[in-house]
N, C-alpha and C positions, 0 to 999 in steps of 0.2 A: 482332359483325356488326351494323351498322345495318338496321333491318327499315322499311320505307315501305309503309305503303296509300295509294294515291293512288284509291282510292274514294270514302272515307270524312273525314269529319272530326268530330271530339267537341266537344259540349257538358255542362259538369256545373254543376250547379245544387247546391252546397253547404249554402244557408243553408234550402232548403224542409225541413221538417217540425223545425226549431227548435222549437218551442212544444211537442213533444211531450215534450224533457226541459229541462227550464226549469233544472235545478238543475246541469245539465251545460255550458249552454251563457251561464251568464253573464259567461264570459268568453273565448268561444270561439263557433263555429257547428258545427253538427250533424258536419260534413266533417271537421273539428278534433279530434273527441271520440277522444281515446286505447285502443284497443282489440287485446286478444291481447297485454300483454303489452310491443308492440314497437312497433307501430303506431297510424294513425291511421284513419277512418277513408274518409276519401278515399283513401288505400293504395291497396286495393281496386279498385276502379272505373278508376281511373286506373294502377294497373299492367295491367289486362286490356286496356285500350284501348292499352296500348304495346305489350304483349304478342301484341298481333293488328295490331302496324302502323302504329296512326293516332298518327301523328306530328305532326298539327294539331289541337289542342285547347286549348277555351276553359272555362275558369273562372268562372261569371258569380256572384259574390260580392256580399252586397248591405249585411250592416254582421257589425261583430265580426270582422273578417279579417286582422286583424294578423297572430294565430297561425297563421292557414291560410298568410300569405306569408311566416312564418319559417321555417313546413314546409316548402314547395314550392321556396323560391329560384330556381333558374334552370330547376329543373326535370332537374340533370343526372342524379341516383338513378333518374330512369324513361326515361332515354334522351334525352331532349325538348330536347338546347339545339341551336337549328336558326338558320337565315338565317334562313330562310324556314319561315314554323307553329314546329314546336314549341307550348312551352307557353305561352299569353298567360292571362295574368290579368284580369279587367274589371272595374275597381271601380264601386259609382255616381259619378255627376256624372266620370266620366275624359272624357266628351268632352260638350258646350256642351249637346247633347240626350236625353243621359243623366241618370235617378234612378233614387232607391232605388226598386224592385220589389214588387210584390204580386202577382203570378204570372209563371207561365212566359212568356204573351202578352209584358206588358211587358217583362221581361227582351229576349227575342227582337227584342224592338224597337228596342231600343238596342242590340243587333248589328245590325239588318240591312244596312248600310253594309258591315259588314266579311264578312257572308254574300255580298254580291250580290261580292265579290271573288276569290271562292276558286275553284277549277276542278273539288274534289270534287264526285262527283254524288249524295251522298248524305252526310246528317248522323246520326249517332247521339247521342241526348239521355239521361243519367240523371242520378237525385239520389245522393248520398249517404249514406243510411239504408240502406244494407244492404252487408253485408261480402259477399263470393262473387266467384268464380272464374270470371270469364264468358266465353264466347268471343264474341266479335263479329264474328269471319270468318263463323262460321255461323248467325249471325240474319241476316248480311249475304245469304248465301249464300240464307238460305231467302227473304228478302223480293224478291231479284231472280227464282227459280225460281218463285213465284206469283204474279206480276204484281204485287205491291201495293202502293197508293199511300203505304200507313203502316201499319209493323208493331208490336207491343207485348208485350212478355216478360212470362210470368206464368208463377204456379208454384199448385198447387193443392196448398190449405193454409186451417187453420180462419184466420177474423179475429182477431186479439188482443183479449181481454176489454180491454186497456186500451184497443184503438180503438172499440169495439162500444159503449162504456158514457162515452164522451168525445160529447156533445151541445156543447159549442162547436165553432162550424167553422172560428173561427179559428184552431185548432192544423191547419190543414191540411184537405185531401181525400183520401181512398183508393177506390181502384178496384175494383170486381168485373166480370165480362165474361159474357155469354151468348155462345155461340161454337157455330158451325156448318158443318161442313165446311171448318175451320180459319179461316172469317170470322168476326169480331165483329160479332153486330148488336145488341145493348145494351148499352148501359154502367150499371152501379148506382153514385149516388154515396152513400159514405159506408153501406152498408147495413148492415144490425144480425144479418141472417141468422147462427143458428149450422151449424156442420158445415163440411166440405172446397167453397170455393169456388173460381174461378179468378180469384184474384187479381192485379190487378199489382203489377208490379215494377219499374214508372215507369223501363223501357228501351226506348228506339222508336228504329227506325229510317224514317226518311224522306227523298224526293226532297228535295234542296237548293233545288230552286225553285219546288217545290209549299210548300214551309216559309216562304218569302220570300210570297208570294202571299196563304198562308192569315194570317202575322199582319198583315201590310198592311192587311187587309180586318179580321180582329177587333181586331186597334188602332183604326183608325178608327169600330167602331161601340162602346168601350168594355169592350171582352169583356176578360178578365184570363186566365183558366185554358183550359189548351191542350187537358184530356179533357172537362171539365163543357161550356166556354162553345163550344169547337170542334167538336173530335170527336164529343161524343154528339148534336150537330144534324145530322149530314154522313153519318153509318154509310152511307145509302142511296144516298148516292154516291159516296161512296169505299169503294177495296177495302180496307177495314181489318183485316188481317191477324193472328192472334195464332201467340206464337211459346212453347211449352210449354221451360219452364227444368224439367230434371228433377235437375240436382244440387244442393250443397250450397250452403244461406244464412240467413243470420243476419240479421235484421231489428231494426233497434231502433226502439220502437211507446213508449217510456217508461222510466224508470229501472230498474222490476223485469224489462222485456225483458233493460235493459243488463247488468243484473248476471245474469240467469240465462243470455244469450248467451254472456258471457264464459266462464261455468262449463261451458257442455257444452264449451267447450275442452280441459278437464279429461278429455274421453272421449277416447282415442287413436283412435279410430274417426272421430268428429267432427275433430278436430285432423288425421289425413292428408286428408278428406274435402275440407276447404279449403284448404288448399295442398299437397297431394300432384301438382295440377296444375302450371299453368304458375307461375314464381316472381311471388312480391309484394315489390316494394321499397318501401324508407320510406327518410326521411332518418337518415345514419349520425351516429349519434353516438359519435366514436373514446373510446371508455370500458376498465378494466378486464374479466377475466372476474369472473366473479361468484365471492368469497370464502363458503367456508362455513369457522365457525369450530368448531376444536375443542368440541362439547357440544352442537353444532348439530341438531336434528331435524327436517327437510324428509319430506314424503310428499304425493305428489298434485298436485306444485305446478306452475305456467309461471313462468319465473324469465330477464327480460332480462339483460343487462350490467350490470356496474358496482355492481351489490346486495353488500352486507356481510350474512350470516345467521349469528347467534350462538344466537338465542333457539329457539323449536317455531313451525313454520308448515308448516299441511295443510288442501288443499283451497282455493288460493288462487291468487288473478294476481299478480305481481308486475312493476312496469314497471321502468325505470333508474334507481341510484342508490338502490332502495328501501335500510334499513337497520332490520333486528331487533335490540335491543342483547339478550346476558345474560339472560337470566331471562324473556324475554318472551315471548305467547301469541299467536297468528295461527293463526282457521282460518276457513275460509267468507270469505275479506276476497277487494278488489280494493284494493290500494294502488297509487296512480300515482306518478308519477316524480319520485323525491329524497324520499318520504315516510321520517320514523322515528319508529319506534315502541320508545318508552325502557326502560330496564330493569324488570321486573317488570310491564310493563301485558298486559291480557289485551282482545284484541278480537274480536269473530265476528260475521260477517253484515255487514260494515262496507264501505261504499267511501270512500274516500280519497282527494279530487284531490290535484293535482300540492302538492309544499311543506308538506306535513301535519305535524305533527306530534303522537304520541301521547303524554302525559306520564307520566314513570315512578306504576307504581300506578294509574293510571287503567285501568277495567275499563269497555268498552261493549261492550252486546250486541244487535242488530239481531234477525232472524228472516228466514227463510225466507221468508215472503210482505210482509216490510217491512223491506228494510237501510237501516240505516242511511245518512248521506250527509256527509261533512265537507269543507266547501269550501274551496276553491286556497287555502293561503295563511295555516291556521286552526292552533290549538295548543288541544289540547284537554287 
């Protein structure tokens, strides 16, 4: 059955918080980055938003998107191929007044043509850095029951040591809120505080033509960023609203998030917690079931399609295509998709993009607080 919100329509911002894993995203953007196994993650975000309806959603992409458009294609895995909305893609420079971006502002800027055209009365904006199950009936639901001009999903939870201890601001901005009788009336940017904050989780919902308004006006005076240079000027005039996210999510803040995000997958507790919910699609890739061969030892593992397992692997991700040959060691690893790892090599603590290959008798050992990282494409 086809599902329509004709309230609402999405915005998702892919390429913000790149700079935060450099070593993931050289050939790829944040949105792209391969996660759980099966997916990506833009997955996420963009199956919840089909999932609750909004059938009109924009993709505002700003470089490295190739692999995001050979994800997404028409967009049919999450419902979205429509006359009319569906999924649209924006590249820079696609239209005479469009470029590449340095924040949300300018992004927005270069929709607002196609914003002042839509009959929803309301937009939903998020990025891509966090995996989770979201509902957006009900941020929806609770922004229209308070009055409020713009709402903002957080989850209370410590900072990550790797954003707390990150003093360049060009890998990005992160949020903290002071919150009062469910209104924000400060925003912290970037703050160093330890302990449980209320964090964001860069999900808003807002009026469609209080959106159109506010960046028309920060466009014109130069402003880029939509919570720093907008929002935390305006608290005392707008009802800025926060919306408490109490379930399951997975943030990726750096490479040792990524790899230890992955691993709480590894708890059955964690793994229902995030998709026990509503379902997440990705694009299918019509593959074999996953061969395990005679001598094979598996324990602990997530294990996609299309994997050949001969060798011992425990305590690991495994995406499509992976291949253990005979004799071989895997445990603590994240191997992506089409890696092999040759007879007799032993690996731990290891990630692996996509096309890896490990050469028989090669032994690497990463740690716990330092995995290793072999990029797209490498023969070790």
């Amino acid at each position: 059955m086809v599902k329509s919100n004709s309230s609402a329509l999405g915005i998702i911002f892919p390429n913000n918080y790149d700079p935060l894993v450099p070593e993931l995203v050289n050939v790829r953007m944040m949105a792209s980055i391969p996660f759980a196994s099966r997916y990506r993650m833009i997955d996420f975000i963009l199956s919840s938003m089909s999932n609750c309806g909004i059938d009109n959603i924009s993709v505002m992409v700003n470089n490295n998107y190739h692999s995001l458009m050979d994800h997404l294609g028409s967009g049919r895995e999450w419902d979205l191929v429509r006359k009319n909305g569906g999924l649209n893609i924006f590249p820079p420079y696609s239209e005479r007044a469009s470029k590449r971006y340095n924040g949300r502002i300018s992004a927005l800027a270069s929709l607002l043509g196609f914003l002042r055209e839509q009959k929803e009365p309301y937009v939903v904006m998020a990025d891509s850095s966090i995996a989770v199950n979201f509902d957006f009936n009900d941020m929806i639901r609770h922004h229209i029951e308070t009055g409020a001009d713009v709402s903002i999903a957080y989850k209370e939870e410590e900072i990550p040591e790797s954003l707390r201890r990150t003093l360049d601001h060009s890998k990005g901005f992160y949020y903290t809120f002071n919150i009062q009788d469910g209104r924000i009336t400060k925003i912290y940017v970037n703050p160093t505080e330890k302990g449980v904050q209320n964090f964001s989780m860069n999900i808003y919902v807002i009026d469609r033509e209080l959106l159109i308004d506010m960046v028309n006006t920060a466009f014109v005076r130069g402003q880029e960023h939509f919570n720093r240079d907008v929002l935390l000027t305006q608290l005392s005039k707008l009802n800025v609203q926060a919306y408490k996210y109490e379930g399951y999510m997975a943030r990726i803040s750096g490479i040792k998030s990524y790899f230890d995000e992955n691993m709480k997958l590894l708890d059955d507790y964690n793994l229902d917690a995030l998709f026990s919910g509503a379902p997440i699609y990705t694009k299918i890739r019509d593959d074999n079931p996953t061969r395990y061969v005679d001598g094979a030892k598996v324990s602990n593992v997530m294990v996609a399609d299309g994997c050949v397992i001969e060798g011992e692997v425990e305590n690991s991700i495994l995406f499509r295509g992976v291949q253990i040959a005979k004799g071989a060691k895997v445990k603590n690893c994240i191997l992506m998709q089409d890696t092999v790892v040759e007879s007799g090599a032993s690996i731990e603590y290891l990630i692996a993009d996509k096309n890896v290959k490990v050469s028989a008798g090669k032994e690497m050992k990463g740690a716990d607080t330092f995995p290793l990282f072999i990029a797209k494409n490498h023969t070790v």
